[in-house]
C-alpha positions as CSV (number, residue, x, y, z in Angstrom):
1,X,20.1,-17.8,-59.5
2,X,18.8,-21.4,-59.2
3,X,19.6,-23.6,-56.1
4,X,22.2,-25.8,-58.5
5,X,23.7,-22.4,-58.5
6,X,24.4,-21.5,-55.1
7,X,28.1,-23.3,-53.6
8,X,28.1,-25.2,-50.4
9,X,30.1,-22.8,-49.1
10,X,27.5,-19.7,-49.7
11,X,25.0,-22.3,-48.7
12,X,26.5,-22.6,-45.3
13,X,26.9,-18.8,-44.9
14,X,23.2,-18.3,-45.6
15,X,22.5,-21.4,-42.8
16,X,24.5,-19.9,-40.4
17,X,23.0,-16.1,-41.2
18,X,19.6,-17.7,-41.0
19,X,19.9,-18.8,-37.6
20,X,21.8,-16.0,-36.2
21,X,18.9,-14.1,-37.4
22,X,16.5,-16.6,-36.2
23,X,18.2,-16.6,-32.7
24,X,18.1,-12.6,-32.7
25,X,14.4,-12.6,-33.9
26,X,13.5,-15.0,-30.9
27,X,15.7,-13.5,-28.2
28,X,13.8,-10.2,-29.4
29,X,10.7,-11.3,-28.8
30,X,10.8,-13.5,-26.0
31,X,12.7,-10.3,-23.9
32,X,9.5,-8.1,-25.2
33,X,7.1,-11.0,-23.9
34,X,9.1,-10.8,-20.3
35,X,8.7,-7.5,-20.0
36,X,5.6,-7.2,-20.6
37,X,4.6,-9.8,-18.2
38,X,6.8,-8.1,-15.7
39,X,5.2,-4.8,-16.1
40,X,1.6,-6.9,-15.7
41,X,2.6,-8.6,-12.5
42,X,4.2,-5.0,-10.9
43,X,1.0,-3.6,-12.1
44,X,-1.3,-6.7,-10.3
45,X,1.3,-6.0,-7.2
46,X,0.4,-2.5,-7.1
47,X,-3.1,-2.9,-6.9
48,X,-3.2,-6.0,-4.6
49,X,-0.6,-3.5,-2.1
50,X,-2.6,-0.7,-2.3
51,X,-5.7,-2.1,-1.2
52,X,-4.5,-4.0,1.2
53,X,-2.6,-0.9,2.3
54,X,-6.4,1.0,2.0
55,X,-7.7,-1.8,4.3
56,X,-4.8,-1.3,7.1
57,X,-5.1,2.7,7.0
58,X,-9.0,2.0,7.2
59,X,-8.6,0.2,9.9
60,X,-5.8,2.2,12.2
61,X,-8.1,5.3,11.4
62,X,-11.3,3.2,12.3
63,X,-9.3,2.8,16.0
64,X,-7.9,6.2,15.9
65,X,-11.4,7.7,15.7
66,X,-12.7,6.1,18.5
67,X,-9.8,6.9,20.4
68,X,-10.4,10.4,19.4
69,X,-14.1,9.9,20.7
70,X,-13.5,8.1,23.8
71,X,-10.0,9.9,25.0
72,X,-9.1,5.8,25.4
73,X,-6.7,3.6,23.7
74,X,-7.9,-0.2,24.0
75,X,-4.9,-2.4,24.4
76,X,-6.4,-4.8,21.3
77,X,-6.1,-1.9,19.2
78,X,-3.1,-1.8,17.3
79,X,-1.9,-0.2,13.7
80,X,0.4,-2.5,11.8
81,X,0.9,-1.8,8.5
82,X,2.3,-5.1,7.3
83,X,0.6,-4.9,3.6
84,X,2.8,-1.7,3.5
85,X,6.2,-3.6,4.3
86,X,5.3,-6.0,2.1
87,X,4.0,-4.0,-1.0
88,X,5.9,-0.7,-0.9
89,X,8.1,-2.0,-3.8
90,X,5.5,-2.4,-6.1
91,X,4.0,0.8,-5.0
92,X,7.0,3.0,-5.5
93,X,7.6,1.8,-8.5
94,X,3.4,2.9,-9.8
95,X,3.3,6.0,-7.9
96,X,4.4,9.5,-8.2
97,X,7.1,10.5,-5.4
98,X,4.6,13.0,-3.9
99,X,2.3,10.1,-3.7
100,X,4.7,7.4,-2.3
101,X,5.4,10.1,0.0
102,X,1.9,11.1,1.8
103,X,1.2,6.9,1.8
104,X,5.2,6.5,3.3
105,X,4.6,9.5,5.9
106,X,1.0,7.9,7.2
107,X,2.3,5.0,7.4
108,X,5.3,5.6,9.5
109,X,3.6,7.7,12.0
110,X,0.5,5.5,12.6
111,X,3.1,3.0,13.4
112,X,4.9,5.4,16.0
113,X,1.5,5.9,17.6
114,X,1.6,1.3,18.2
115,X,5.5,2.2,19.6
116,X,3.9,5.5,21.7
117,X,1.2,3.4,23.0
118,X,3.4,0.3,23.7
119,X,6.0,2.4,25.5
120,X,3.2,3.8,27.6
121,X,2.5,0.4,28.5
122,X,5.7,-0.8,29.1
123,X,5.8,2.1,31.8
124,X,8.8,3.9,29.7
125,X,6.2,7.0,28.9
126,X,4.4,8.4,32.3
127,X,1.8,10.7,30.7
128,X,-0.8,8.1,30.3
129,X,-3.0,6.5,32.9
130,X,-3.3,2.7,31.9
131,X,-6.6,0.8,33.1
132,X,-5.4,-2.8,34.1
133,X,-7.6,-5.8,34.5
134,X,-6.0,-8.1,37.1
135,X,-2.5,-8.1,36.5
136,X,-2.9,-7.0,32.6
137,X,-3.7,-3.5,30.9
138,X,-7.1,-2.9,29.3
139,X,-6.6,0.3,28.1
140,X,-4.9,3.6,28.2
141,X,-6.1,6.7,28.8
142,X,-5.1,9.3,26.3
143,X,-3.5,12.2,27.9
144,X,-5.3,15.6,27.7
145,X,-5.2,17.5,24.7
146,X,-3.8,14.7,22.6
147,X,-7.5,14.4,20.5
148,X,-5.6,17.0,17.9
149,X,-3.2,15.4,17.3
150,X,-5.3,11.8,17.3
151,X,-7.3,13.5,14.6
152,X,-3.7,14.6,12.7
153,X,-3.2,10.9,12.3
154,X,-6.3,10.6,10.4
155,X,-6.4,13.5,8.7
156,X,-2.7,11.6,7.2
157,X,-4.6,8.1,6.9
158,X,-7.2,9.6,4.6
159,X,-4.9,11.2,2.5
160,X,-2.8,8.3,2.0
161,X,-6.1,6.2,1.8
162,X,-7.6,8.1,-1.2
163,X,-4.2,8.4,-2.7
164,X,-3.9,4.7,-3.5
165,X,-7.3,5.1,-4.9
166,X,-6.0,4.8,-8.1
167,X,-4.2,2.2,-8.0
168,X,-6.5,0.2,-6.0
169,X,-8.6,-0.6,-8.7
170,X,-11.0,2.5,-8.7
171,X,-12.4,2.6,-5.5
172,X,-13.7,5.8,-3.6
173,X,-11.9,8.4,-2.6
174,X,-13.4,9.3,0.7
175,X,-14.6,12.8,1.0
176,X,-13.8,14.3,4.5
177,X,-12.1,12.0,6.3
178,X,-12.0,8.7,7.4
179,X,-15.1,7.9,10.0
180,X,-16.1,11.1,10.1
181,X,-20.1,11.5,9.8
182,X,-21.1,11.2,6.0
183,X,-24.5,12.1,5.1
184,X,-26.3,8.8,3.6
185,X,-27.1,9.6,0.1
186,X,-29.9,7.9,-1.5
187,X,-29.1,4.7,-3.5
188,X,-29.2,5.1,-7.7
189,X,-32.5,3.3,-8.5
190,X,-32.1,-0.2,-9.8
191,X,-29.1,-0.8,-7.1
């Protein structure tokens, strides 16, 4: 069949077939290229949550330790967790549900040790003796026997820390836990 064959009315049907399928073709892949770039930036997300997340649980733990140590709470010590409020999305969505749930769980209750401490400040909890310096509180003292359960928090900051190892772009997964003595291992030669 030669063009001089083909009527103007098949002629439009094949135009309007063409671009139909033209449309479909783009649509196609312009929806595959968006969700591939969508599952790239949850994936970038992830990792920039989780270790910033790392960093905070390093952190509270860091504090937690020495509190352990000391029996004291210093008033400049705190735990937020604000990488976890604001990454939590993106790290549901890249980890398992027993993972989201050891990160979730250490987060939460280093956060109710900040609203313990705080309330022992504010004079609302009475099993704490609170240094003051002039008319403002240095530190509190932790009440006896609470080291245990000091040390549970880090126990639950470690495990949620070497959980988002993965994720974090393939950092350590701290053996023992957090602050806890480590032997110093000899550097590979060359490093």
């Amino acid at each position: 069949m030669f063009a001089a064959d083909v009527s103007a009315e098949t002629a439009a049907w094949i135009a309007v077939v063409g671009a139909i399928g033209g449309a479909l073709i783009g649509a196609t892949a312009g929806g595959v290229v968006n969700f591939l770039l969508e599952r790239v930036r949850e994936r970038r997300e992830a990792a920039v949550g989780a270790r910033l997340v790392r960093n905070d649980l390093f952190v509270a733990a860091g504090q937690v330790k020495s509190a352990e140590d000391s029996g004291k709470w210093f008033l400049l010590y705190e735990t937020p967790m604000e990488a976890w409020h604001t990454h939590r999305t993106a790290l549901a969505a890249r980890l398992t549900s027993e993972q989201f749930q050891v990160v979730s769980q250490a987060v939460s209750r280093l956060e109710l040790l900040t609203k313990y401490l705080n309330g022992i400040i504010a004079g609302q909890i009475t099993t704490a003796k609170i240094d003051e310096v002039g008319d403002k509180p240095r530190l509190v003292w932790m009440p006896v026997g609470e080291e245990a359960q000091l040390r549970q928090f880090r126990v639950n900051a470690t495990a949620a820390y070497n959980t988002l190892q993965r994720l974090s772009g393939g950092e350590k997964v701290q053996p023992g836990l957090l602050f806890d003595e480590q032997p110093v291992l000899p550097s590979p030669s060359g490093v």
